[in-house]
GUBAVEX-234223 format. One record per residue (C-alpha): residue number from 1; residue in three letters; y negated, x, z negated. Coordinates in Angstrom, 3 decimals, padded with zeros to 6 digits. Each point is the difference from the previous one (the first is absolute). Layout:
- NUM,ALA,Y,X,Z
...
//
This chain:
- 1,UNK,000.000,000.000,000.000
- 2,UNK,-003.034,001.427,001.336
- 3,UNK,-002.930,000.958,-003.494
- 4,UNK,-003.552,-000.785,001.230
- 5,UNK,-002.860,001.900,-001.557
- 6,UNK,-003.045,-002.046,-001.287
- 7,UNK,-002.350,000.492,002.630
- 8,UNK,003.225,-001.104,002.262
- 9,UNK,-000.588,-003.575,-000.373
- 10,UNK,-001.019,-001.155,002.833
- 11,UNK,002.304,001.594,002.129
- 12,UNK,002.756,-000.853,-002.682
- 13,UNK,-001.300,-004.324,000.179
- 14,UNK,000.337,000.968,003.956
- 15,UNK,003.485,001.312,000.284
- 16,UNK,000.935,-002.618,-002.859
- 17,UNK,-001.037,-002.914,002.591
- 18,UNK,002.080,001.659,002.733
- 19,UNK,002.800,000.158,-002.389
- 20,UNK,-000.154,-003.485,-001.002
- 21,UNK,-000.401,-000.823,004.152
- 22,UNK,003.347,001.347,000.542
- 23,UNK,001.891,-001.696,-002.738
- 24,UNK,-001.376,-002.841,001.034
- 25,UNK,001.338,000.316,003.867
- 26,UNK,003.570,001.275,-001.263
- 27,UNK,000.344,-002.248,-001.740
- 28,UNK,-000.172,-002.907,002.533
- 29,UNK,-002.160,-002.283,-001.339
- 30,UNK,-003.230,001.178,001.595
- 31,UNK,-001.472,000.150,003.286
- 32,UNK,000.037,003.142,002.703
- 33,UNK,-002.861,002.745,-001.552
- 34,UNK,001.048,002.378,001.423
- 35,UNK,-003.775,000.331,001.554
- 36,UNK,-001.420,-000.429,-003.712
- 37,UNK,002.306,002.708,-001.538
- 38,UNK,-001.090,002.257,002.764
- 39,UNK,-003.638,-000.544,-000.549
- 40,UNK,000.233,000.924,-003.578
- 41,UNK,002.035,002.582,000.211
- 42,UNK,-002.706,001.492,001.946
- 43,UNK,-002.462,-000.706,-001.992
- 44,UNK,001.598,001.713,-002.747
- 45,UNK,000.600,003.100,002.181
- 46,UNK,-003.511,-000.105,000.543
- 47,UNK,-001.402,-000.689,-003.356
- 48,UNK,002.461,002.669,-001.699
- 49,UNK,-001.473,003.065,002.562
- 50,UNK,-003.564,-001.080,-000.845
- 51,UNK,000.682,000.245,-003.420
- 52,UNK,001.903,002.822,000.038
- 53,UNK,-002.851,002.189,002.588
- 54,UNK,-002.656,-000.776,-002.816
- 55,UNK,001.884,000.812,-003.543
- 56,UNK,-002.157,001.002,-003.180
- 57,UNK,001.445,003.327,-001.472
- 58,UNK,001.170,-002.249,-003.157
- 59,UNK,001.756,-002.207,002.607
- 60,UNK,001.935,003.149,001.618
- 61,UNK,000.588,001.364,-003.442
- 62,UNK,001.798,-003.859,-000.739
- 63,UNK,001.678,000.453,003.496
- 64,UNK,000.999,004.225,-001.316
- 65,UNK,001.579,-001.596,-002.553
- 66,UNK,001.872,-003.080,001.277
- 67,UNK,003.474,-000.496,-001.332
- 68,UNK,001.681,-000.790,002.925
- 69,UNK,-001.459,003.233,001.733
- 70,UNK,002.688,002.345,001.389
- 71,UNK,000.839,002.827,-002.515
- 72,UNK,001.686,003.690,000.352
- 73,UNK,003.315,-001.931,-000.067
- 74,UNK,-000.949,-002.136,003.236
- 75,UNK,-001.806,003.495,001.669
- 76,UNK,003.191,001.930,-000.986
- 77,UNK,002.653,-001.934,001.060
- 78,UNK,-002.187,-000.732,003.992
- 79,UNK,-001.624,003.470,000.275
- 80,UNK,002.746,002.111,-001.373
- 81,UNK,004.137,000.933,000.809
- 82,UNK,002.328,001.351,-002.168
- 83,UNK,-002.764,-000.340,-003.291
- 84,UNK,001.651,002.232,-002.566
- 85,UNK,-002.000,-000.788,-003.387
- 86,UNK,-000.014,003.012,-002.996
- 87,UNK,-000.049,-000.796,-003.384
- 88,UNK,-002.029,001.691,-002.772
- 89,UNK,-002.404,002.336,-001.066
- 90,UNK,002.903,002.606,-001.737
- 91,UNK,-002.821,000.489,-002.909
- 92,UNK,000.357,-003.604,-001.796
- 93,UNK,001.453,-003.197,002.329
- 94,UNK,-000.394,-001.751,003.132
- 95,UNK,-002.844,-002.482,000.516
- 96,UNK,000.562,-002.751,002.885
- 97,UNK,-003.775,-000.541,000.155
- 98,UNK,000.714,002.753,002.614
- 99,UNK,002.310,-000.316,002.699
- 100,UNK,000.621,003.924,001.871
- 101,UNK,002.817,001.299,001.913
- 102,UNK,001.415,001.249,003.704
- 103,UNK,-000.160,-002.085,003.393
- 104,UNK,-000.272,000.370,003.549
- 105,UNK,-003.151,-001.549,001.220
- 106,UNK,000.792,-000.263,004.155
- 107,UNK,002.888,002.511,-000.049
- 108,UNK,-001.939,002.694,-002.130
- 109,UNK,000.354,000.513,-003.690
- 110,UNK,-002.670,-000.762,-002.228
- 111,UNK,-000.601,-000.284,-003.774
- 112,UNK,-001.253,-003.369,-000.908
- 113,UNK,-001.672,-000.594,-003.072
- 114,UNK,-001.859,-003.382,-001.313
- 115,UNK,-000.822,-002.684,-002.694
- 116,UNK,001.926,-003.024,-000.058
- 117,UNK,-001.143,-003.160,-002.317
- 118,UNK,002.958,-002.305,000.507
- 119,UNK,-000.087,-003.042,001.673
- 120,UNK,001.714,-002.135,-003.053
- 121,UNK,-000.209,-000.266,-003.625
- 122,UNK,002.964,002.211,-000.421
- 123,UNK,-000.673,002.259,002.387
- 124,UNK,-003.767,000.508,-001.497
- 125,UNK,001.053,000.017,-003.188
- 126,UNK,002.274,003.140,001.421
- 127,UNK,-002.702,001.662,002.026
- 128,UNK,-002.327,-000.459,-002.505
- 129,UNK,-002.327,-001.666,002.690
- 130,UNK,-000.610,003.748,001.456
- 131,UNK,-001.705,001.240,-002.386
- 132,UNK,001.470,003.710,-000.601
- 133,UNK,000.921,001.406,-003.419
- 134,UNK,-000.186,004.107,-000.187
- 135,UNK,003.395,000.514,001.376
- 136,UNK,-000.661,-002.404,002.785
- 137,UNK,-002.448,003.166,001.354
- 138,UNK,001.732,002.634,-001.304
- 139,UNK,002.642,-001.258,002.347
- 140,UNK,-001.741,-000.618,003.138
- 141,UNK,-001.196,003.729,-000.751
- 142,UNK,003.471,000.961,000.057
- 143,UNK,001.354,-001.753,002.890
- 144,UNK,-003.164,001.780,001.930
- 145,UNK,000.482,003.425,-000.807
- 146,UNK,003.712,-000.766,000.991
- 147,UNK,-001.410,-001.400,003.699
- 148,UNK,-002.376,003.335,-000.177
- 149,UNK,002.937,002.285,-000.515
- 150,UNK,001.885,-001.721,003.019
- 151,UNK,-002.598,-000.282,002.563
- 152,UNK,-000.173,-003.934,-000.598
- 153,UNK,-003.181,-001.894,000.287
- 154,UNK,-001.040,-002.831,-001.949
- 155,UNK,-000.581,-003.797,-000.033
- 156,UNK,-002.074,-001.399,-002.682
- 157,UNK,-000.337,-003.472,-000.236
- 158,UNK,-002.732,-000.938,-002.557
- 159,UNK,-000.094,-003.609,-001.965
- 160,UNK,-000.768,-000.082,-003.542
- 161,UNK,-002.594,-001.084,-002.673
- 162,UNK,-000.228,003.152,-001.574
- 163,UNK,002.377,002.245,-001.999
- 164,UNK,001.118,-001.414,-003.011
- 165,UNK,-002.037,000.181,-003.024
- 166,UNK,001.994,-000.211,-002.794
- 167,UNK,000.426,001.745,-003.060
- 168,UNK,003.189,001.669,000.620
- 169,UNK,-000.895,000.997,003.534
- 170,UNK,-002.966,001.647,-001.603
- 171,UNK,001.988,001.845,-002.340
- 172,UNK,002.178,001.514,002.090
- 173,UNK,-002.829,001.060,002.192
- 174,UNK,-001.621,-002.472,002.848
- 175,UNK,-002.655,001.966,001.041
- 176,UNK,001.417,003.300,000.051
- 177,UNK,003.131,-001.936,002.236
- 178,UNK,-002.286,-001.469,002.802
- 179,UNK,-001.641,003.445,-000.177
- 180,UNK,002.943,001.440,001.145
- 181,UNK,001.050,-002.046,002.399
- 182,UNK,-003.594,-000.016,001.821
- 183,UNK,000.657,003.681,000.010
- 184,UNK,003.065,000.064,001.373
- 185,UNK,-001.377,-001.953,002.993
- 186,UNK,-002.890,002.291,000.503
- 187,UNK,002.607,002.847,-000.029
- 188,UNK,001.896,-001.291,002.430
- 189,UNK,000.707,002.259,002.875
- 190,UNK,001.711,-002.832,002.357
- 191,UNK,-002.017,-003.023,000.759
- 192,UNK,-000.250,-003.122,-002.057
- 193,UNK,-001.490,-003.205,001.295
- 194,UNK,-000.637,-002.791,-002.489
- 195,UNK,-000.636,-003.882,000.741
- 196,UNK,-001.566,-002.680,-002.701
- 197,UNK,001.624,-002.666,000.331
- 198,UNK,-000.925,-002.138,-002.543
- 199,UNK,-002.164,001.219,-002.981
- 200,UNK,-000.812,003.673,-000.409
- 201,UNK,-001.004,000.289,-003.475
- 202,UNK,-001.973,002.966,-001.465
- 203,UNK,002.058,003.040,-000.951
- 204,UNK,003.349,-002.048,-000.049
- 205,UNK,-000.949,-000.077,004.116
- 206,UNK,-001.397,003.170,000.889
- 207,UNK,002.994,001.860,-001.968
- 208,UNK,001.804,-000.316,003.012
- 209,UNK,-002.424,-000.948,002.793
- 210,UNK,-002.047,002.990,000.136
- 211,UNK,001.706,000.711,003.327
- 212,UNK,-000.930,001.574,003.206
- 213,UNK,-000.552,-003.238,001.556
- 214,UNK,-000.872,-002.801,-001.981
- 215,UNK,000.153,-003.388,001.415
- 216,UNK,-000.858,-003.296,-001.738
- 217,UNK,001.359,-004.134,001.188
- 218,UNK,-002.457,-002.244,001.198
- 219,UNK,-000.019,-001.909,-003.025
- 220,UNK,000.423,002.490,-002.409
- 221,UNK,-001.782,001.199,-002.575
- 222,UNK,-000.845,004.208,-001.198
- 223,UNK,-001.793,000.638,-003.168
- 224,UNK,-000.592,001.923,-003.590
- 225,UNK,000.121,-003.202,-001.790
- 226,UNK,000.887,-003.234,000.214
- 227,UNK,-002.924,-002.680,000.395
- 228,UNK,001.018,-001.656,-003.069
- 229,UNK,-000.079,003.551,-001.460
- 230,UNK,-003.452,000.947,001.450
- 231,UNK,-001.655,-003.581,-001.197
- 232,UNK,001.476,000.528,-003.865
- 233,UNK,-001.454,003.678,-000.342
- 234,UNK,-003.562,-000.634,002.103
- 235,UNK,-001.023,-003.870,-000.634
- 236,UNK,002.617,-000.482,-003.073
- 237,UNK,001.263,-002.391,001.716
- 238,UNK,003.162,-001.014,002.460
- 239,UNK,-001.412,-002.692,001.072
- 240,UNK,-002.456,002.152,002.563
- 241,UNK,003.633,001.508,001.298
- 242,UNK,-001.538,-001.417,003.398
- 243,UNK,-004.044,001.635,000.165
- 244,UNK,002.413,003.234,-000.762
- 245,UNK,002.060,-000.204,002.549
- 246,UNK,-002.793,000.144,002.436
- 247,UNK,-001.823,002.594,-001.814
- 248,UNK,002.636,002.432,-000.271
- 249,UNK,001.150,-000.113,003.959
- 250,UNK,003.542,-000.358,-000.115
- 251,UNK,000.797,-001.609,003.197
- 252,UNK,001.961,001.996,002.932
- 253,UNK,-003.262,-000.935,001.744
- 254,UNK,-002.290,001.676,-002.040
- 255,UNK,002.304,003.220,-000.918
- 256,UNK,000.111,000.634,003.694
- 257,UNK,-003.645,000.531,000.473
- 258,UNK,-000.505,002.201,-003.091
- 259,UNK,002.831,002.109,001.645
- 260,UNK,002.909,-000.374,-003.458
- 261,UNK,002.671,-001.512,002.577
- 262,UNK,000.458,000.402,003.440
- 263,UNK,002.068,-002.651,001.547
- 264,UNK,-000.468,-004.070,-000.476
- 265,UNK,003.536,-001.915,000.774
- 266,UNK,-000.916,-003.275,001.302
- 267,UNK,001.545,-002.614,-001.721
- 268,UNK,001.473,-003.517,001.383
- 269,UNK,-002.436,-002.927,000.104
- 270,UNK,000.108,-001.101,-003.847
- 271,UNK,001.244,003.538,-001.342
- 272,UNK,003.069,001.591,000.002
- 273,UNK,001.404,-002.654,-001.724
- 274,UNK,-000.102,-002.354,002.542
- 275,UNK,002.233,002.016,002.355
- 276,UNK,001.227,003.190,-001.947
- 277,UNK,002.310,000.867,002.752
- 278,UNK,-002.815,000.911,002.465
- 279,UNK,-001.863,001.324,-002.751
- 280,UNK,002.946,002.316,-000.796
- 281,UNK,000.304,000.626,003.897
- 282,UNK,-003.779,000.895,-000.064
- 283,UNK,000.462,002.446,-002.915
- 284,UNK,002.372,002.124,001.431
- 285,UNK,-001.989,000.447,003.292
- 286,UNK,-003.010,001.884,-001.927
- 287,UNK,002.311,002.011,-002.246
- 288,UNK,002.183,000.804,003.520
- 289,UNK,-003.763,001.054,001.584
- 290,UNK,-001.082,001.600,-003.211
- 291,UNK,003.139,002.274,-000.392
- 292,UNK,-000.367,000.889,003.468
- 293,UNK,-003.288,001.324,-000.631
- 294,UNK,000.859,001.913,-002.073
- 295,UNK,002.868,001.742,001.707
- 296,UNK,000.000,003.543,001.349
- 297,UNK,-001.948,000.999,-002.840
- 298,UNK,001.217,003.010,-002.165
- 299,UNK,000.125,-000.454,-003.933
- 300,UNK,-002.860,002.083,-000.024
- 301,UNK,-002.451,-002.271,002.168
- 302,UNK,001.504,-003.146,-001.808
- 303,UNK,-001.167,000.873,-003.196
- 304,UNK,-003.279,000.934,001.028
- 305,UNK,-000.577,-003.043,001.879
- 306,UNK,000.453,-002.039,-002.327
- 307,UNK,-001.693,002.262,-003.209
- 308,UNK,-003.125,000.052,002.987
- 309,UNK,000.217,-004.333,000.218
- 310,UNK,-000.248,-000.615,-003.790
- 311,UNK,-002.565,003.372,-000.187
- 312,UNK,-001.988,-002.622,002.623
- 313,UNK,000.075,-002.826,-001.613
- 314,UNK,-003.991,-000.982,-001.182
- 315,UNK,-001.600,002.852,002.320
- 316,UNK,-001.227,-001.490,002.279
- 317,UNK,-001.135,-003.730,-001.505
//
């Protein structure tokens, strides 16, 4: 069962009508409307692309975070053959906030690394909605030096609220973790392309996106905070979640321009939950193009490219 969003309704009262049209003519007891159905079908098309052309950045960050969004499971299991998961940090435990392991992406091996929320109460509950505990980076760290060792680049697929803030994950060292990890991708010497996909939250994000190639969803949403966040800390209140959100410029959109990502995925009409199949499908095309433009480059020339894009980043606004 499709999950509208609030500012859905009137496509939602739209696609409800058509609904109700074709119950009506399958059942029998109604007249041809065939025409009628057709008409508002349109009309929905229509009114969901002119909504979706003209979103507020609080309206993308609702779409970012959409529960029926596809996750690293759904990206994993279209973009990826022969997925080969590791398990653990070998300091303390494993953490399923973060999914990393061995594929072939198109016939070549890859490391893949990413967040995954869940997509049910158990499976959240499990994930611990993809927000990382220390050993969740201490792993992807791991599993990165292992791709660096054998030549293998890496996948990072980005989508979570932050890293997990509790007071065990302090303890054993949060900040030093993601510290680490972002380390290990700067140190990289084979290249490392990483998509947002849903929600790229502050250093839980950037632990493993600090990539070579950084590419962000149409919808999605990249920043140090969340707008709930920013709003409690500046106006002591949540409530202005939404004047933050467009003050802090955490749209794809707006991340292009100031030169922090450098590829948009376009998105189905209505997000990527609408269609996550061609979303998927679009996905792997810009990490296929973005790997490729990266190849031929020595270990050398990767790491300086990429040390020379974050060195860039603010120069020249």
């Amino acid at each position: 069962m499709r999950s509208y969003l609030d500012f859905e309704k009137p496509v939602a009262e739209l696609e409800a009508k058509v609904e109700e049209l074709r119950a009506l003519a399958s059942s029998g007891e109604g007249v041809a409307i065939t025409d009628e159905v057709q008409r508002l079908e349109a009309k929905a098309r229509e009114a969901l692309v002119a909504l979706y052309a003209n979103l507020t950045p609080w309206q993308k960050t609702l779409v970012a975070r959409h529960p029926q969004r596809p996750h690293f499971a759904d990206f994993a299991k279209a973009l990826f053959e022969d997925f080969t998961p590791l398990a653990g940090d070998r300091k303390y435990g494993e953490d399923e906030a973060i999914i990393g392991g061995f594929a072939r992406f198109r016939g070549e091996s890859v490391c893949v690394l990413g967040h995954e929320k869940g997509s049910s109460t158990e499976t959240r509950i499990r994930h611990n909605f993809g927000m990382a505990r220390p050993e969740g980076y201490r792993k992807a760290a791991r599993i990165m030096e292992l791709a660096d060792r054998f030549g293998v680049p890496v996948i990072s697929l980005v989508d979570t609220a932050g890293a997990y803030p509790g007071i065990g994950a302090e303890e054993r060292g949060q900040a030093e973790a993601i510290a680490r990890s972002t380390d290990a991708c700067l140190g990289l010497s084979v290249p490392n392309v990483a998509l947002v996909i849903g929600e790229g939250g502050s250093g839980g994000a950037i632990a493993i996106a600090t990539a070579n190639k950084v590419l962000m969803m149409e919808h999605a949403i990249y920043s140090v905070i969340s707008p709930e966040g920013a709003a409690s800390i500046l106006w002591r209140d949540t409530a202005k979640a939404q004047d933050a959100a467009t003050n802090m410029k955490i749209t794809a959109q707006d991340l292009l321009k100031f030169g922090i990502i450098d590829t948009i995925v376009k998105e189905p009409s209505g997000g990527a939950h609408r269609d996550p199949e061609a979303a998927v499908a679009a996905a792997g095309e810009a990490i296929a193009d973005s790997l490729s433009s990266l190849s031929g480059l020595d270990g050398a020339a990767v790491r300086k490219a990429r040390r020379d894009k974050f060195l860039a980043i603010g120069r020249g606004l």
